[in-house]
N, C-alpha and C positions, 0 to 999 in steps of 0.2 A: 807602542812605547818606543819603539827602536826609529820609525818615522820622528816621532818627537826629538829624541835623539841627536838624529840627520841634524834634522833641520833646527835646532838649537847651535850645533858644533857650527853649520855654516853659516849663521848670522853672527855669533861670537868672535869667528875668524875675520870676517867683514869689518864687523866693528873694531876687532884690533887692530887690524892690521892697517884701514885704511881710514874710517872716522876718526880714531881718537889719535891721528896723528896732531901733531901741534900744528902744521901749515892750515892743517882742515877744519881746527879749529877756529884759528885767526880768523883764516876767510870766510867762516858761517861768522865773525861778530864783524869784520870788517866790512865786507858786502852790503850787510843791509843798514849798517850804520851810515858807512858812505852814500848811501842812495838816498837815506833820510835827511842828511846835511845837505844832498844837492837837488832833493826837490823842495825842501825848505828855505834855500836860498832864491833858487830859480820863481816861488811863489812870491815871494820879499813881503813875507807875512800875512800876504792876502788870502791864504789858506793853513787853518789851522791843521796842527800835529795829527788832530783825529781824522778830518777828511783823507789824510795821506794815508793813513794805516793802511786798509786796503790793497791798497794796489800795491805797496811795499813789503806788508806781508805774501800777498800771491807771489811777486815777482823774486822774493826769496827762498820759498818753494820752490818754482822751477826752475831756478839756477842752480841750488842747492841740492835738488835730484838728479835733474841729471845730468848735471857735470860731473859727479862722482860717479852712477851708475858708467859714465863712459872711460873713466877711466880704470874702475873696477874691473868691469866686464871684459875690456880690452886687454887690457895688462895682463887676464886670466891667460885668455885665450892665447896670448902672444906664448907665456909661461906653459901652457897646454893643463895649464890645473883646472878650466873650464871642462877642459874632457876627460878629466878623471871624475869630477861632478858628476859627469854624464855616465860615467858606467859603474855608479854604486847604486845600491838596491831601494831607490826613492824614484819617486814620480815626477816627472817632468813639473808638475804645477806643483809638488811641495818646494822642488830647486828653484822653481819660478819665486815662489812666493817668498823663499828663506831668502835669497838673492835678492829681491827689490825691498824688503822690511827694513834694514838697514840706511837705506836712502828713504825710506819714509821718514822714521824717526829722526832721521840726519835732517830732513828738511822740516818736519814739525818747528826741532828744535829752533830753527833759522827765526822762521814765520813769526818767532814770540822773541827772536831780540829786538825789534824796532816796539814791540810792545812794553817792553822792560824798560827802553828811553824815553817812552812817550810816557809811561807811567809820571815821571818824574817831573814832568812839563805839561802834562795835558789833566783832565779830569776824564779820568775812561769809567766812571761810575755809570753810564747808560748804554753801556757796553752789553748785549745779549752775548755770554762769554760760553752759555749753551753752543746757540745757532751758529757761533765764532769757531768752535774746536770741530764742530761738525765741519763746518767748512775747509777749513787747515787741512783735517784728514783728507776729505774728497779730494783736493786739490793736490795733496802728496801723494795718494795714493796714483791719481791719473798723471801726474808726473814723472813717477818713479817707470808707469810705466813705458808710455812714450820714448822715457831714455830709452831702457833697458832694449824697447824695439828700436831704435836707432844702434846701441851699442853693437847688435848680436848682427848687426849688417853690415860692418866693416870690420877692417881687419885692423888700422891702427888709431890712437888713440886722435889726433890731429882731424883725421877721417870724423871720427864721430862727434868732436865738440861741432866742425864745421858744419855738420848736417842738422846738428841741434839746432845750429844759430837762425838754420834755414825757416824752423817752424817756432822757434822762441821768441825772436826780437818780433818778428809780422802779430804774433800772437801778443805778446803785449801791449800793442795798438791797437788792434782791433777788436780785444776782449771785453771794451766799456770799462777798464782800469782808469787810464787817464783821458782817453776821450768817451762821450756818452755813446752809445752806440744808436741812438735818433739823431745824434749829428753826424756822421758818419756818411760816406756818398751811397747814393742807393746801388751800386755795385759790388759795394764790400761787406754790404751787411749780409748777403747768403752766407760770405765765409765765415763772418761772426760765428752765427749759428750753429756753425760747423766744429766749434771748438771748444772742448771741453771747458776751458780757462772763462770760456767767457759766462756760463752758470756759477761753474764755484767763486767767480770772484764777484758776482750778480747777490750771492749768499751770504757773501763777507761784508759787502755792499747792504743787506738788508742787517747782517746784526751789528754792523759797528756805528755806522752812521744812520738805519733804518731808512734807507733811501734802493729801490730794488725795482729791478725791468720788468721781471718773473715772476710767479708766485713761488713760493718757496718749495714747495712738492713738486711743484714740476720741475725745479733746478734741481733737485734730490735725486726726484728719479731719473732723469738726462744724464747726471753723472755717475749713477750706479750702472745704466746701460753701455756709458762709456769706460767705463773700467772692467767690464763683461766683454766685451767687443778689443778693448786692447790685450788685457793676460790673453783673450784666444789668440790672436796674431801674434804675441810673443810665443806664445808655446806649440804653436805653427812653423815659427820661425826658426824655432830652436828644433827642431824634429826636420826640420826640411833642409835644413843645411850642416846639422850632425850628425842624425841617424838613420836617416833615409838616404 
C-alpha cells in the first residue's frame, strides 16, 4: 500500500507540475496539428487524411515523450529532487515506472489529437481502434523510455533534447512511416530493424490503413522485448551513476 502511495504522489507531482502546464498543453495540440497541415499540403491532396494518421500519430508520441521526460528528468536533477527520489523507501523500477507514466499518458494523449481532426475530414470507420491503442501504448511506452535513458545521461536540459534529436529525426525515416522500408537502400535497412519505432508504427500501419510489413505478433512481441531491454538500461543507468 505504501509503494502504491509512492508511486501515485510521484506521478500526481509530474503531472502537476509539469503536464498540465498551459505551454505543454499548447504544444501536445500544436505539434501534431502543425505536422498535419504540413504533410497535407506538401501531399496537395494526393494522399489522404487517413494514410497520414500513422506516421503523425507515432511521430507525436516520440516528441511528445520525450521532450518532456527530458526536461523533467533534467530540471529534477539540476533541483537535486531526483535524489531525494532516490533515497525514499521504493524500488528503483517503481521510481522508474512512476516517472516515465506520465509521459506515456502525455504522449497517448498527443497520438489522438491528429485523430480528433481527421475525424472531422476523413471517414475513420475502418479504423481497427483495438489494434490502434495497442499500438499508441507500445510505442509510448518505448518512447518514454528511450527518453528517460537519454535524460538520466546528461546533466542539462539543451544536452538532452540534442541527443534525442540524434536517434529521433534518423528514426523517423527509417522506421517505414513515410518511406516504405523495401525502398530504403540495402544499408539502412539493418538499422530499420533495430528500432523499436519501426514495429509499433508497422502496427499502426496494419490497424489504420491495414497495410503492414510484419505479422502483427511478431511486432507485438519485438516491442515488448524492447521495452524489457530499455527499463533494464534505465534502471542500470540510474544505479550506476546515483548509487553506486
Amino acid at each position: 500500500m505504501e509503494t502504491f502511495i509512492a508511486f501515485w504522489n510521484i506521478l500526481k507531482k509530474d503531472i502537476r507540475n509539469y503536464y498540465l502546464k498551459p505551454p505543454n498543453i499548447s504544444w501536445g495540440i500544436i505539434f501534431p496539428l502543425s505536422w498535419t497541415l504540413i504533410q497535407f499540403i506538401r501531399s496537395s491532396g494526393d494522399i489522404g487524411i487517413v494514410e497520414l494518421l500513422p506516421g503523425l500519430m507515432a511521430m507525436s508520441i516520440l516528441f511528445g515523450t520525450t521532450s518532456m521526460l527530458a526536461v523533467t528528468i533534467t530540471f529534477e536533477k539540476r533541483s537535486k529532487s531526483f535524489d531525494r527520489l532516490l533515497l525514499a523507501p521504493i524500488s528503483i523500477s517503481i521510481l522508474v515506472s512512476a516517472k516515465i507514466l506520465g509521459a506515456i499518458l502525455f504522449g497517448i494523449v498527443n497520438a489522438f489529437v491528429p485523430v480528433v481532426f481527421a475525424a472531422f475530414l476523413a471517414d475513420l470507420s475502418g479504423v481497427n481502434w483495438g489494434l490502434t491503442l495497442i499500438s499508441v501504448v507500445l510505442i509510448a511506452v518505448t518512447s518514454a523510455l528511450l527518453g528517460l535513458l537519454v535524460a538520466v545521461s546528461v546533466r542539462e536540459v539543451f544536452e538532452a533534447q540534442t541527443l534525442s534529436n540524434f536517434f529521433r529525426f534518423p528514426m523517423l525515416f527509417l522506421c517505414g512511416l513515410f518511406i516504405p522500408i523495401d525502398k530504403l537502400p540495402v544499408i539502412l535497412k539493418p538499422i530499420s530493424f533495430c528500432l523499436p519505432l519501426t514495429y509499433g508504427a508497422d502496427m499502426l500501419n496494419s490497424g489504420i490503413i491495414h497495410n503492414s510489413s510484419f505479422n502483427i505478433l511478431f511486432s507485438f512481441v519485438i516491442m515488448l522485448l524492447f521495452m524489457v531491454l530499455l527499463f533494464y538500461l534505465c534502471k542500470r543507468n540510474i544505479e550506476k551513476k546515483w548509487i553506486l
